[in-house]
gemmi code that builds the backbone of each chain (N, CA, C; Angstrom):
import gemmi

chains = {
    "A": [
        ("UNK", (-132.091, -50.809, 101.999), (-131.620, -51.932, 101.188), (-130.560, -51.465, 100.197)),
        ("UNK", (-130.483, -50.285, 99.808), (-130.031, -49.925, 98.662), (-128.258, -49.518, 99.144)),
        ("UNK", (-128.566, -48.680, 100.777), (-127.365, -48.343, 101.356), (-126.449, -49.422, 101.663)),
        ("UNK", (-127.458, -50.668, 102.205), (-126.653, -51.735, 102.509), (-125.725, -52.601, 101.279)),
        ("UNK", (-126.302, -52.567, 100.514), (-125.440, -53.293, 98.529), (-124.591, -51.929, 97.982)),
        ("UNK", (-124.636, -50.602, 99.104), (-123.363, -50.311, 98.357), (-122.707, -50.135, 98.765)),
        ("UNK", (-122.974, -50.219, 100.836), (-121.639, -50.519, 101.348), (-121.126, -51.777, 100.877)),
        ("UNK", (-121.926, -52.735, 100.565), (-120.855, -54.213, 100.202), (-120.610, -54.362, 99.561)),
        ("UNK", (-120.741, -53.607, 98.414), (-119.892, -52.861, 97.279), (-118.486, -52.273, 97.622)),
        ("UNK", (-118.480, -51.236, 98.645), (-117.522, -50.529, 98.788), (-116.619, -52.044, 99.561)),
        ("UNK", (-116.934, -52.305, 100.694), (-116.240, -53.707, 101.085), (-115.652, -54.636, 100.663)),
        ("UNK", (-116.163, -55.166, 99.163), (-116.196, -56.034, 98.201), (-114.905, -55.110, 97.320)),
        ("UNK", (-114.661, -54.030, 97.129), (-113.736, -53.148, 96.335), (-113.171, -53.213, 97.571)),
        ("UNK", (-112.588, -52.770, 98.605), (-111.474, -52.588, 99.811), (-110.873, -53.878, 99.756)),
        ("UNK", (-111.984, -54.996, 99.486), (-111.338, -56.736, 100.046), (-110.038, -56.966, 98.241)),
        ("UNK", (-111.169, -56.301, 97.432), (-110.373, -56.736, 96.153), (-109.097, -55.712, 96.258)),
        ("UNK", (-108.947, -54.619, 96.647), (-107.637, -53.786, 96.676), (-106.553, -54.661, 97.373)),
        ("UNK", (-107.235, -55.034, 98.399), (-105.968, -55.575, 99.444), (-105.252, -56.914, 98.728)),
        ("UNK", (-106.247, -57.570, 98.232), (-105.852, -58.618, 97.358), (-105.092, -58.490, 96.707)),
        ("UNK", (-105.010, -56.919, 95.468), (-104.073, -57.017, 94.662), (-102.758, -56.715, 95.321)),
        ("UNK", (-102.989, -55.679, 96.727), (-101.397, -55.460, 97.490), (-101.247, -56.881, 97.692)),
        ("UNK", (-101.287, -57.932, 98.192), (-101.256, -59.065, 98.763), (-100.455, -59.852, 97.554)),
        ("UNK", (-101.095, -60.129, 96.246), (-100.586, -60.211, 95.307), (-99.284, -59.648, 95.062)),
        ("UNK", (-98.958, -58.175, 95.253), (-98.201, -58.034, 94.372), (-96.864, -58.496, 95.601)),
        ("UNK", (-97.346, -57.896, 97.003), (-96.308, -58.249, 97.595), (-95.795, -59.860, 97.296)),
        ("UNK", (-96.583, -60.783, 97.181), (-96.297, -61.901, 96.558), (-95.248, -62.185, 96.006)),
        ("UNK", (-95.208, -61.135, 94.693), (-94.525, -61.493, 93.801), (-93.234, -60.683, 93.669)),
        ("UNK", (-93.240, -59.728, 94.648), (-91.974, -59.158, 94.962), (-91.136, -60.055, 95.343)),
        ("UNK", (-91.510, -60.574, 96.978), (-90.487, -61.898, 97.423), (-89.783, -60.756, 98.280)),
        ("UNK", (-89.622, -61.515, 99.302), (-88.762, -61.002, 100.655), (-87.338, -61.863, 100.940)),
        ("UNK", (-86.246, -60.630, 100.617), (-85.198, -60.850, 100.712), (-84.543, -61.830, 102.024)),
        ("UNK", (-84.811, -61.153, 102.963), (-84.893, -61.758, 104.400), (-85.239, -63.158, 104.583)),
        ("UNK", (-86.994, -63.588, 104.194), (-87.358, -64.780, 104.014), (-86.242, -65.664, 103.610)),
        ("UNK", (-85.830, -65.153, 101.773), (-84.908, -65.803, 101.402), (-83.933, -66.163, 101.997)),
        ("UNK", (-83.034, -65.462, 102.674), (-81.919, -65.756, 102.963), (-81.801, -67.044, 104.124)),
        ("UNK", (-82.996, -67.770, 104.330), (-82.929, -68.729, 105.322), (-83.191, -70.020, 104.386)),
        ("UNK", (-84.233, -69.219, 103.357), (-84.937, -70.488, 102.300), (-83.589, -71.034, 101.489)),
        ("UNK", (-82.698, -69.501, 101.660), (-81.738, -70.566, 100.055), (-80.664, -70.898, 100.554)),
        ("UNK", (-79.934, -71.351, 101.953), (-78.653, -71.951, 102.413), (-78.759, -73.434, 101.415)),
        ("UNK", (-79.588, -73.730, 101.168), (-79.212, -74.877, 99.959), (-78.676, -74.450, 98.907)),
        ("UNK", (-79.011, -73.569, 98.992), (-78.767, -72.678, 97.221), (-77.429, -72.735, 97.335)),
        ("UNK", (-77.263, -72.247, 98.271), (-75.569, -71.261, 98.321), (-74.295, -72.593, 98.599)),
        ("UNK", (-74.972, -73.373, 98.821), (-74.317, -75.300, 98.740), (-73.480, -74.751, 97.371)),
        ("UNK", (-73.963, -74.785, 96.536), (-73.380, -74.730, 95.324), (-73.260, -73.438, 94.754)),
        ("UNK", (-74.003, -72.778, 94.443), (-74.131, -71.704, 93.640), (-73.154, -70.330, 94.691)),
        ("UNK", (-72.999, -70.652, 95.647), (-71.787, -69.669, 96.875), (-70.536, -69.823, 97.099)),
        ("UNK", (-70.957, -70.932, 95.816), (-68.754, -71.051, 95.496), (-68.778, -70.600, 94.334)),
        ("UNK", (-67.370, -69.441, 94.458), (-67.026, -69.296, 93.296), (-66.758, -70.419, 92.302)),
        ("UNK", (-66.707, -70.306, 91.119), (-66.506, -71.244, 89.943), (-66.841, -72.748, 89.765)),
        ("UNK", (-67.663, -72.543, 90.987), (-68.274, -74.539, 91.346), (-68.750, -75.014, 90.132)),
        ("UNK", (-68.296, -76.259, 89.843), (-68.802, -76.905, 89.242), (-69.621, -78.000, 89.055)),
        ("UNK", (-70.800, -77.995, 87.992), (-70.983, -79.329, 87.899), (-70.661, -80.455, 87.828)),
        ("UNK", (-70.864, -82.178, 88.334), (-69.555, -82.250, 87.555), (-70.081, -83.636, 86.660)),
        ("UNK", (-70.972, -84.036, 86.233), (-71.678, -84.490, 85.310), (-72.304, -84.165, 84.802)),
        ("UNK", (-73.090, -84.048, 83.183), (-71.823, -83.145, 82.452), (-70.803, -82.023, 82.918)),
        ("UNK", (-69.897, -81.792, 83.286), (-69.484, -81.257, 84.162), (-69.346, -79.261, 83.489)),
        ("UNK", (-69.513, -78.469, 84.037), (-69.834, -77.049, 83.525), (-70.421, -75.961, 84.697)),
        ("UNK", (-69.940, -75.118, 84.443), (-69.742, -74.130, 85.743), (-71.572, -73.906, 86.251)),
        ("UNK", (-71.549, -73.821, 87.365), (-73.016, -73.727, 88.137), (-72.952, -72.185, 87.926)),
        ("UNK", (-74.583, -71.597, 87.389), (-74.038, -69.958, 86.636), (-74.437, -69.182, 87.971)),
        ("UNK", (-73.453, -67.908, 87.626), (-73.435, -66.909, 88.969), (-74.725, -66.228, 89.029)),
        ("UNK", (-75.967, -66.151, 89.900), (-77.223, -65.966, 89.959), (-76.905, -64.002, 90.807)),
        ("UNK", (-76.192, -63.461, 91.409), (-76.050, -62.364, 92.427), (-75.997, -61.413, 90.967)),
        ("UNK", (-77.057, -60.411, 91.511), (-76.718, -59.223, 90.082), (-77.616, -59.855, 88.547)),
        ("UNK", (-78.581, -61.247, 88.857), (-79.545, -61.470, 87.786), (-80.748, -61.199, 88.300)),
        ("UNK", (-81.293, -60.914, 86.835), (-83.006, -60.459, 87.733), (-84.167, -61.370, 88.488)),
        ("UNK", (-84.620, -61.174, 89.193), (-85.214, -62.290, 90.033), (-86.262, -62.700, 89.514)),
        ("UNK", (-87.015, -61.739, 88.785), (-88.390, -62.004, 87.655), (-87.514, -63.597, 87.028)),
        ("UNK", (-86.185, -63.559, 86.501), (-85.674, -64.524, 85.750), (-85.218, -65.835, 86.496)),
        ("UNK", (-84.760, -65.515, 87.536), (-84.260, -66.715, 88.918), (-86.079, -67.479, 88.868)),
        ("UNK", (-87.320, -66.606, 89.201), (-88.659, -67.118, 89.432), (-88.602, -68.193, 88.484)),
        ("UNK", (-88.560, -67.802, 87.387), (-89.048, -68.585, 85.656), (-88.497, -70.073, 85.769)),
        ("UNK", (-86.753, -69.518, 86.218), (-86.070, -70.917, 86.180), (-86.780, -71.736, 86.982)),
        ("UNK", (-86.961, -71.531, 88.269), (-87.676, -72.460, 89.260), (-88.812, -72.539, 89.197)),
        ("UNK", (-88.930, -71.927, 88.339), (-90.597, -72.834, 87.687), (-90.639, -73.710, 86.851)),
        ("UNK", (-89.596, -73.372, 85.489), (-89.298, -74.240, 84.867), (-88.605, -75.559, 85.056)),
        ("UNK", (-87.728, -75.638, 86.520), (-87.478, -76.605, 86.936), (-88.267, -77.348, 87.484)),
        ("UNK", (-89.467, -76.554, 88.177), (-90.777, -77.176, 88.670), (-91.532, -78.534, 87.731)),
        ("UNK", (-92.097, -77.789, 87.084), (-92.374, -77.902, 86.057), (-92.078, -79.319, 84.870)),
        ("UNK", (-90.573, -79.346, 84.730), (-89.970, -80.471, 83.700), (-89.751, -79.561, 82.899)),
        ("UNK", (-89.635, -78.137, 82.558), (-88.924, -77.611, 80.596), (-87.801, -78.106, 81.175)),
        ("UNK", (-87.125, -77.859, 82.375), (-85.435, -77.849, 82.276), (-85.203, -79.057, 83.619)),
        ("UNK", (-84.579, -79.634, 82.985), (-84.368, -81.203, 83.353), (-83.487, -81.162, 84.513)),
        ("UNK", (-82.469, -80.249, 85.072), (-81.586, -80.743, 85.791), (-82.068, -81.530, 87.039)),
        ("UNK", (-81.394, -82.825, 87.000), (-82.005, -83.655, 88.175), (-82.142, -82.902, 89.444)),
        ("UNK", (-80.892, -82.592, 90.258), (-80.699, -81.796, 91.779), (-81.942, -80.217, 91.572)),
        ("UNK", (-81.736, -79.779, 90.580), (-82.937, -78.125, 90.622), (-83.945, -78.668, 90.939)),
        ("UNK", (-84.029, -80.095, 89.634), (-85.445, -80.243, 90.137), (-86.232, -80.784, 91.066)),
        ("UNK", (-85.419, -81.034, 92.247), (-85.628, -81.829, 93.626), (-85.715, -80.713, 94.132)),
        ("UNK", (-84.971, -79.848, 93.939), (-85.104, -78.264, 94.922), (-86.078, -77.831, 94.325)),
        ("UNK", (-86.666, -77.688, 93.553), (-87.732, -76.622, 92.997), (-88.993, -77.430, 93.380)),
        ("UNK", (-89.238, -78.521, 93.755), (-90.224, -79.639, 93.560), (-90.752, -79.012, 94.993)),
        ("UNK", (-89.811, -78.682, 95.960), (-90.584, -78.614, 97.480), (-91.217, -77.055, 97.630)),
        ("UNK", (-90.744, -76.233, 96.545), (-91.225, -74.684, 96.837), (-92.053, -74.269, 96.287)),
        ("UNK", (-92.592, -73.319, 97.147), (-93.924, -72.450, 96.666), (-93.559, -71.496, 95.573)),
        ("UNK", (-94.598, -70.791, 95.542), (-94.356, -69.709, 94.613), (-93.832, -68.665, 95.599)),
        ("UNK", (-93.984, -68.318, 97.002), (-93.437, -67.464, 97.627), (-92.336, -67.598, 98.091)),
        ("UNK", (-91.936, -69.192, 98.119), (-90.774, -69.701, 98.153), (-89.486, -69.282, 96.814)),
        ("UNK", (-89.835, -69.276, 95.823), (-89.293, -68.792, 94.692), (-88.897, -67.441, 94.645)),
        ("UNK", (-90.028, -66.841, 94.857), (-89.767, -65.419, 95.031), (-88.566, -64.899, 96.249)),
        ("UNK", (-89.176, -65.412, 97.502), (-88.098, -64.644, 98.291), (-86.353, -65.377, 97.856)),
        ("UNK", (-86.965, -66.588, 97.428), (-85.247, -67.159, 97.198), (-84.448, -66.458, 96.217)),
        ("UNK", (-85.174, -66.082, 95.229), (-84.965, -65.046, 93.944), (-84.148, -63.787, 94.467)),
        ("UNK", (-84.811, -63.376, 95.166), (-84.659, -62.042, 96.461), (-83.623, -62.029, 96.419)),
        ("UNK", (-83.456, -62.807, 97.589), (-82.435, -63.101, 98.172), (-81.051, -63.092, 97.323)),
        ("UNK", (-80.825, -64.175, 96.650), (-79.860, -64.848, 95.821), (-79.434, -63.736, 94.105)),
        ("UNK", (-79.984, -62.942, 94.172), (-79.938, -61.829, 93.419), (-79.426, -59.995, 94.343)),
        ("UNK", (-79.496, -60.184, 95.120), (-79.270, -59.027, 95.733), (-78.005, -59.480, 97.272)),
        ("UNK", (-77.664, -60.992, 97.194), (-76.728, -61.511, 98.087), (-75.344, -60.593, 98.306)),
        ("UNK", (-75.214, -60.223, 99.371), (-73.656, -59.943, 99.611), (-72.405, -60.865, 98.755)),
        ("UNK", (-71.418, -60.459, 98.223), (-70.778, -61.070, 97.415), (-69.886, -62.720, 97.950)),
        ("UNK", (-69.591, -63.525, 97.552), (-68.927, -64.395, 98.003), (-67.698, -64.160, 98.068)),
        ("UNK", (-66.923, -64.369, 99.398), (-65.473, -63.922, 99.471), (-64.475, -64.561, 98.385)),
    ],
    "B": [
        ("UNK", (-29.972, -64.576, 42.752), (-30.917, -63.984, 42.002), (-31.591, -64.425, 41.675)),
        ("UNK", (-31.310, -65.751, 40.608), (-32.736, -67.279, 40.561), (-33.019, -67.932, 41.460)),
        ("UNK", (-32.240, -67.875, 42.557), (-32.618, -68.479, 44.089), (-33.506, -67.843, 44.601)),
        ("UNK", (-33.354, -66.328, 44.905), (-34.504, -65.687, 45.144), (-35.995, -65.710, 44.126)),
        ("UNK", (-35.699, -65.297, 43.095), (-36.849, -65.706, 42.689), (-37.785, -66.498, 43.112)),
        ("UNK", (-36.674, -67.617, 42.735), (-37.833, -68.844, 42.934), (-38.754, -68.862, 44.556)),
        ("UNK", (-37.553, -68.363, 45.582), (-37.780, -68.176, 46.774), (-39.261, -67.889, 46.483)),
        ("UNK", (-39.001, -66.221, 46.034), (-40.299, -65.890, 45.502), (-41.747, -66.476, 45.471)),
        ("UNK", (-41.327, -66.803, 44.632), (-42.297, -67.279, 43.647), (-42.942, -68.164, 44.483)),
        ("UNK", (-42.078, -69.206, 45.344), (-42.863, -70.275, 46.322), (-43.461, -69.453, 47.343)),
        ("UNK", (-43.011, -68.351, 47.687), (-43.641, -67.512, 48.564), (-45.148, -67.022, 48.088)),
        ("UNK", (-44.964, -66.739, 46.980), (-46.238, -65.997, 46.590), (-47.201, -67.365, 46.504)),
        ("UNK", (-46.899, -67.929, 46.250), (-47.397, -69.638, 45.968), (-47.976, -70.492, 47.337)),
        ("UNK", (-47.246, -70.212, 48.005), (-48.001, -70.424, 49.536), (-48.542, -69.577, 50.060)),
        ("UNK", (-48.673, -67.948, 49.814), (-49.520, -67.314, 50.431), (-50.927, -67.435, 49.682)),
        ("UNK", (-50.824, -67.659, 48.058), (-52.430, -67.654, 47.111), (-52.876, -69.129, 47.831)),
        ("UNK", (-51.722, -69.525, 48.104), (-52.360, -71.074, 48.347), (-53.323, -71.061, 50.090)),
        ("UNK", (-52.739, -70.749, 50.565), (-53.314, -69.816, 52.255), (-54.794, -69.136, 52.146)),
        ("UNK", (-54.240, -68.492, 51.314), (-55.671, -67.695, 50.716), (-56.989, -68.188, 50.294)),
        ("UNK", (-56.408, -69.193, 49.197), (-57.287, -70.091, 48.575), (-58.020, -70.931, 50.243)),
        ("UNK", (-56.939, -71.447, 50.427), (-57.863, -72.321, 51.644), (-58.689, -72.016, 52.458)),
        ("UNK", (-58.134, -70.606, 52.925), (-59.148, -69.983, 53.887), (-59.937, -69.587, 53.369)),
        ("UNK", (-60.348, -68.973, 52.078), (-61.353, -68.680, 51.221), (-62.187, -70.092, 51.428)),
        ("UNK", (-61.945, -71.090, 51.029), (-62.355, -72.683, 50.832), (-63.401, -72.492, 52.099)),
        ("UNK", (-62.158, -73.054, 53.182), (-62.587, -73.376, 54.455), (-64.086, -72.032, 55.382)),
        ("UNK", (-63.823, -71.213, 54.534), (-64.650, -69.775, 54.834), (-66.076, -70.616, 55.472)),
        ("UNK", (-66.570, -71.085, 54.584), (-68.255, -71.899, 54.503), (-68.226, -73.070, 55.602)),
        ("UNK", (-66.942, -73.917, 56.834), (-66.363, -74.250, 57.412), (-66.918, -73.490, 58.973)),
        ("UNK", (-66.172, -72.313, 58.972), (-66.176, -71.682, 59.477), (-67.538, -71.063, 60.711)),
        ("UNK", (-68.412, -71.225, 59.613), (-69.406, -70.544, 60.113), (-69.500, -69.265, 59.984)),
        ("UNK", (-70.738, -68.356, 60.886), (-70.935, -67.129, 61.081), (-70.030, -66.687, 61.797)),
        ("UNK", (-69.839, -65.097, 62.120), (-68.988, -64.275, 62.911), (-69.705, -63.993, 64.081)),
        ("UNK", (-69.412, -63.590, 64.902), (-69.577, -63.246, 66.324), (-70.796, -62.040, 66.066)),
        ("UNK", (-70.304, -61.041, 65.345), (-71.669, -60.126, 64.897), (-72.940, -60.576, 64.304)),
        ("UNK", (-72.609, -61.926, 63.147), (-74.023, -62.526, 62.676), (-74.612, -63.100, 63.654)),
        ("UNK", (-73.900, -63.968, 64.760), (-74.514, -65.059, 65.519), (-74.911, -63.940, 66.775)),
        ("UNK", (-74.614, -62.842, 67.111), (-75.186, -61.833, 68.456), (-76.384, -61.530, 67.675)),
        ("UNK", (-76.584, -61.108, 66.431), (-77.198, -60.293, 66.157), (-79.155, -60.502, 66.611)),
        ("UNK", (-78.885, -61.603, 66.361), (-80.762, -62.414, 67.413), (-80.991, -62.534, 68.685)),
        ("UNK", (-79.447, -62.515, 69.078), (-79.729, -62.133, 70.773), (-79.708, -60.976, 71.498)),
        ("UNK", (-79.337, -59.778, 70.573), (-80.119, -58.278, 70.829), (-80.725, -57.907, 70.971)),
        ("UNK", (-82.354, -58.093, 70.999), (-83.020, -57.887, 70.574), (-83.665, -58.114, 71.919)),
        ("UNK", (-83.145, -59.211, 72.710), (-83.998, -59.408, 74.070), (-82.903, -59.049, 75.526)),
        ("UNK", (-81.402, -59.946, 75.035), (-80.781, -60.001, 75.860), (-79.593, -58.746, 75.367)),
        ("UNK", (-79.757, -57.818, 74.650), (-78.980, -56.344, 74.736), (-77.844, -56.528, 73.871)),
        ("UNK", (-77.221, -55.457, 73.953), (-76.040, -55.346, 73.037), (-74.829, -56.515, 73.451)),
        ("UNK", (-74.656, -56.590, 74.630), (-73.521, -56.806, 75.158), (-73.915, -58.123, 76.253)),
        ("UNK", (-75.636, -58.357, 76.222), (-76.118, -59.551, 76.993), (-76.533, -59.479, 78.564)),
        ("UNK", (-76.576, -57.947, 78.782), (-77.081, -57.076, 80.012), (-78.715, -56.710, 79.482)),
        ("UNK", (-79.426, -57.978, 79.469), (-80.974, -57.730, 78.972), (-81.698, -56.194, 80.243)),
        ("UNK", (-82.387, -55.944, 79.653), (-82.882, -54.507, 80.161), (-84.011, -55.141, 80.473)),
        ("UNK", (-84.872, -56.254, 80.306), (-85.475, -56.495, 80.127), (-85.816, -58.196, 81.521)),
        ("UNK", (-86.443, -57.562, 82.661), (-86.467, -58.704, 83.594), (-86.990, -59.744, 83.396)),
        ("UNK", (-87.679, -60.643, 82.411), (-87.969, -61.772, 82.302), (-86.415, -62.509, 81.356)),
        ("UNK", (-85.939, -61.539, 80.629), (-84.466, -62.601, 79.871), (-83.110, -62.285, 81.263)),
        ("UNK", (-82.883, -63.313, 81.129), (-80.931, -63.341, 82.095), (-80.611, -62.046, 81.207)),
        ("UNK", (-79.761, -61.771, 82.352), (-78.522, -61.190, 82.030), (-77.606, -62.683, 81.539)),
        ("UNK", (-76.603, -62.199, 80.698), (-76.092, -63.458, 80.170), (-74.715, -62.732, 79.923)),
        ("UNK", (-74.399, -61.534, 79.979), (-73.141, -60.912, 80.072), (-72.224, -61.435, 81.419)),
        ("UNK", (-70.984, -61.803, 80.986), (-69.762, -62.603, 82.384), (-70.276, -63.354, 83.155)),
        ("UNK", (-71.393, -64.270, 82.661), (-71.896, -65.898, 83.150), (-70.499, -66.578, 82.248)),
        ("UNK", (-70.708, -67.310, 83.221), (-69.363, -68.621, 82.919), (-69.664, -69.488, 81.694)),
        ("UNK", (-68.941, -68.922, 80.753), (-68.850, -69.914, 79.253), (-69.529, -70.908, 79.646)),
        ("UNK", (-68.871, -71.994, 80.428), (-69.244, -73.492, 79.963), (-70.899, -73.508, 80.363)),
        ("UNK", (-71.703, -72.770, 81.673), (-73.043, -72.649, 81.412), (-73.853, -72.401, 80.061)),
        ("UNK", (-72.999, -70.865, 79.409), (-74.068, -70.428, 78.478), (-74.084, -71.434, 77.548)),
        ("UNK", (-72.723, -72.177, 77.358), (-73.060, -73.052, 76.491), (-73.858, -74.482, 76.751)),
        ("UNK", (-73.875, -75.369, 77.965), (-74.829, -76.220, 77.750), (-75.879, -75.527, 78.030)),
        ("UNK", (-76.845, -74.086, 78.807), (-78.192, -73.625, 77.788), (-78.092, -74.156, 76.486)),
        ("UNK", (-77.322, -73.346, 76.013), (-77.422, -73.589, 74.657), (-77.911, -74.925, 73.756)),
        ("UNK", (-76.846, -75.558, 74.355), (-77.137, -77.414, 73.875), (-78.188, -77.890, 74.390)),
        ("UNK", (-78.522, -77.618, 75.622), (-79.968, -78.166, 76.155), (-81.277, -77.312, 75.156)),
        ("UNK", (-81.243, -75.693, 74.384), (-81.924, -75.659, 74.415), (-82.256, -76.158, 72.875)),
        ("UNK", (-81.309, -76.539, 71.611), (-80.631, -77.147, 70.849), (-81.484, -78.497, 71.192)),
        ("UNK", (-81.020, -79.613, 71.439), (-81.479, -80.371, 71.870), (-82.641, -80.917, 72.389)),
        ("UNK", (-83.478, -79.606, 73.053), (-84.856, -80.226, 73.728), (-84.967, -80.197, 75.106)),
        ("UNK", (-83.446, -80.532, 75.726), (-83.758, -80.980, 76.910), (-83.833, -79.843, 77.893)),
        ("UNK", (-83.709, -78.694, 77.452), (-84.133, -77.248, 77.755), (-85.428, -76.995, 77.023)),
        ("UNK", (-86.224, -76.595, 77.667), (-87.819, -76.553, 76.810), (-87.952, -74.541, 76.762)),
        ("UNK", (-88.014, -74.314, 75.854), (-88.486, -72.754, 75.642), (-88.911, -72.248, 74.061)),
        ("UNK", (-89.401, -72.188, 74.219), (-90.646, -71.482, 72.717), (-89.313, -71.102, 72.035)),
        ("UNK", (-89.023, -69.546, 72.753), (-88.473, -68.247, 71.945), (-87.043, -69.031, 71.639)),
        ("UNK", (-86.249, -69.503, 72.348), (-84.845, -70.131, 72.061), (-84.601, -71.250, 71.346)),
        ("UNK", (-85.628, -72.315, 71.302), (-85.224, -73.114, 70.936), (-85.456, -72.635, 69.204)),
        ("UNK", (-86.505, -71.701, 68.875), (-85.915, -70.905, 67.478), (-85.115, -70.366, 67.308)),
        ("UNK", (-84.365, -70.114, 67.837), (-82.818, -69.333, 68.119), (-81.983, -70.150, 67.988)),
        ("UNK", (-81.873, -71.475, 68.660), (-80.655, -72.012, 68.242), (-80.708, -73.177, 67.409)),
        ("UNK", (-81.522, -73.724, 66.817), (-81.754, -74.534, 65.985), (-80.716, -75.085, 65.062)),
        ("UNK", (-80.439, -73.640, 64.179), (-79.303, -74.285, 63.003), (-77.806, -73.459, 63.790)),
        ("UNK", (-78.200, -73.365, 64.827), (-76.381, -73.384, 65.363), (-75.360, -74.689, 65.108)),
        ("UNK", (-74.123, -74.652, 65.037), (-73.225, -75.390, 65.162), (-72.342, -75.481, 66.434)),
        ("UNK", (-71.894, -76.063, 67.233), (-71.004, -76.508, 68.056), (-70.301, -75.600, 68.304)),
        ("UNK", (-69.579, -75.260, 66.739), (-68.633, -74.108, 66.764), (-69.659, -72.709, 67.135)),
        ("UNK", (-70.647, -72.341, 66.735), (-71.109, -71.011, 66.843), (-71.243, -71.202, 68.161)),
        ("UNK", (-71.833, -71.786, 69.173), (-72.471, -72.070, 70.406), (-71.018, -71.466, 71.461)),
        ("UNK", (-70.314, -72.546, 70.629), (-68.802, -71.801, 71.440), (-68.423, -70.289, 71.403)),
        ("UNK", (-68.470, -70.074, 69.949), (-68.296, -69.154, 69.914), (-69.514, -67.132, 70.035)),
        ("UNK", (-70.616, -68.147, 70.607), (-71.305, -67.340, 71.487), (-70.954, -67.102, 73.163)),
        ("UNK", (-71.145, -68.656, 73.730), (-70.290, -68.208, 75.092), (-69.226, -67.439, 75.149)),
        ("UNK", (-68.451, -67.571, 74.160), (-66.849, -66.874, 74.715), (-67.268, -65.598, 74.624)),
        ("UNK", (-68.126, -64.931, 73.721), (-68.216, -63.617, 73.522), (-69.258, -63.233, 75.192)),
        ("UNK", (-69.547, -63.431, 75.169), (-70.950, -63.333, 75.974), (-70.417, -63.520, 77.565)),
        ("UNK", (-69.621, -64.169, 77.726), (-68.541, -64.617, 79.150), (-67.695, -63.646, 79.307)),
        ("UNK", (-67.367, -62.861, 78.358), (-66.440, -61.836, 78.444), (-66.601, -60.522, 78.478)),
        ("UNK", (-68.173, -60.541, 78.642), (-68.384, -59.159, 78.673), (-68.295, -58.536, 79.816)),
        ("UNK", (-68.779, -56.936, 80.064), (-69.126, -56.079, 81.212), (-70.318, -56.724, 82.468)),
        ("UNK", (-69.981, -56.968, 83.274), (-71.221, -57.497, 83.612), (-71.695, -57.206, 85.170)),
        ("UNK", (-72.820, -57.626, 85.680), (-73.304, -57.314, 86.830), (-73.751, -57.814, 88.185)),
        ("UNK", (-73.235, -59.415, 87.244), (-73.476, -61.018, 87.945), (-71.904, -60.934, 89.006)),
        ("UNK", (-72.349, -61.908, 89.842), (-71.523, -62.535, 90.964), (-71.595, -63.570, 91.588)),
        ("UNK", (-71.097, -64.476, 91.916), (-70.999, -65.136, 92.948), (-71.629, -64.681, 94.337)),
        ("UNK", (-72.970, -64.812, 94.540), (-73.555, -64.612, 96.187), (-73.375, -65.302, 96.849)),
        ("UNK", (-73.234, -64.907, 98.530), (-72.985, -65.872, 99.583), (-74.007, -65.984, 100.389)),
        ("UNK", (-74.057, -66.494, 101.458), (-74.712, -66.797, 102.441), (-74.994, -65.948, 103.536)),
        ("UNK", (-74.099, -64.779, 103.717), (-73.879, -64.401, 105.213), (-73.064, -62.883, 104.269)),
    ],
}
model = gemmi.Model(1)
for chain_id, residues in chains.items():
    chain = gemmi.Chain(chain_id)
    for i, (resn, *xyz) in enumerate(residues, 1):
        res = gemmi.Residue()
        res.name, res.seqid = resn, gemmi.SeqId(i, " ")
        for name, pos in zip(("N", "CA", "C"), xyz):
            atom = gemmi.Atom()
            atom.name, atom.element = name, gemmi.Element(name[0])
            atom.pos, atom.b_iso = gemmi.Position(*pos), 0.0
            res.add_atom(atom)
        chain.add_residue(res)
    model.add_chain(chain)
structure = gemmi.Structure()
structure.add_model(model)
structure.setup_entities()
C-alpha cells in the first residue's frame, strides 16, 4: 500500500512537471504557428508607414518589440483597457496561444520591403 | 553718431524686450525634454529601448502613435494603472514633445512582413 501512494506520488510529480513544460511552452508562442495566424496582422501593420485613418496616426511598427508586450496589448484589446474598434475584433477571436505565437511571429518577422 | 545710438539703444531695447518675453512666456512653455523623459526611465530606458519585456520599446515608433498612447492614456480611453499616473498633468505640448524625442531615437523596431 505504501509503495503504491508513492509511486502516485512520483506520477502525480512527472504529470505536474510536464504541465509546467506545457505551460511554459505556452507562453513562449511558436513563431511558425504565427506566421499563418497573423496575415491579418500584416493587412496593416506590413506596410510601411500605414496609417490609421480615423483619428488618423501611424499603425506602430511591432518587428524588433518584445512579444511579452505584443501578448499584453492583445489582451488588453481583449479585454476593453484599449478601445481600438478593428484590434478589438481581432483580439476578440484569439486564444492565449493565439497571442503568443502571433507575438512570435510579428516580432521576429523578416523586414518589410 | 545720434543715429547710431539711438539705433542702439532700440537694439538693446528689443533684445531686454525678447528676453523679458521669453522669460514671461518660460511658465508657457512647459517642461524640457529632460524633465518630461525623466519618469519614463525608469521602465522604458534612457533612450526608450525598455530592457525590460513587459514595457514597449518606444524608441523610433512613429510620433503620431506614441502620441495618441499618450492621449488615450490621458484621457481614459487607454486603461493602465502605471501610465495613466504618468501622464495626467501633461500638456498637448509636452505629449508632443515626448513623441518627437522618443521617434527619433536609436531603435530596434521595424516594419514586419509576411513572407
Amino acid at each position: 500500500m505504501k509503495s503504491i501512494s508513492r509511486w502516485t506520488q512520483k506520477v502525480f510529480a512527472a504529470a505536474m512537471f510536464c504541465g509546467i513544460l506545457q505551460g511554459s511552452a505556452l507562453a513562449a508562442g511558436d513563431a511558425e504557428a504565427g506566421k499563418v495566424k497573423a496575415s491579418t496582422c500584416i493587412g496593416c501593420h506590413g506596410i510601411e508607414n500605414y496609417s490609421n485613418v480615423y483619428p488618423s496616426y501611424r499603425v506602430p511598427m511591432l518587428g524588433g518589440q518584445h512579444p511579452e508586450y505584443v501578448v499584453q496589448a492583445l489582451k488588453a484589446y481583449k479585454s476593453g483597457e484599449r478601445a481600438h474598434p478593428t484590434m478589438k475584433a481581432q483580439a476578440a477571436q484569439m486564444s492565449e496561444q493565439d497571442m503568443a505565437d502571433i507575438a512570435a511571429y510579428l516580432t521576429s518577422a523578416p523586414q518589410a520591403q | 553718431m545720434m543715429k547710431q545710438l539711438v539705433l542702439l539703444a532700440g537694439l538693446l531695447a528689443a533684445m531686454s524686450g525678447s528676453a523679458f518675453a521669453s522669460e514671461q512666456a518660460a511658465p508657457e512653455q512647459g517642461k524640457t525634454v529632460e524633465e518630461l523623459t525623466a519618469a519614463c526611465t525608469a521602465c522604458h530606458g534612457p533612450t526608450g529601448v525598455s530592457p525590460t519585456t513587459a514595457f514597449p520599446i518606444i524608441a523610433g515608433q512613429h510620433k503620431t502613435y506614441i502620441e495618441k498612447a499618450l492621449q488615450d492614456y490621458r484621457s481614459g480611453a487607454r486603461k493602465n494603472a502605471v501610465m495613466a499616473g504618468q501622464v495626467a498633468n501633461l500638456s498637448d505640448s509636452d505629449i508632443e514633445k515626448l513623441a518627437a524625442f522618443y521617434s527619433k531615437q536609436e531603435s530596434p523596431l521595424y516594419t514586419p512582413s509576411g513572407d
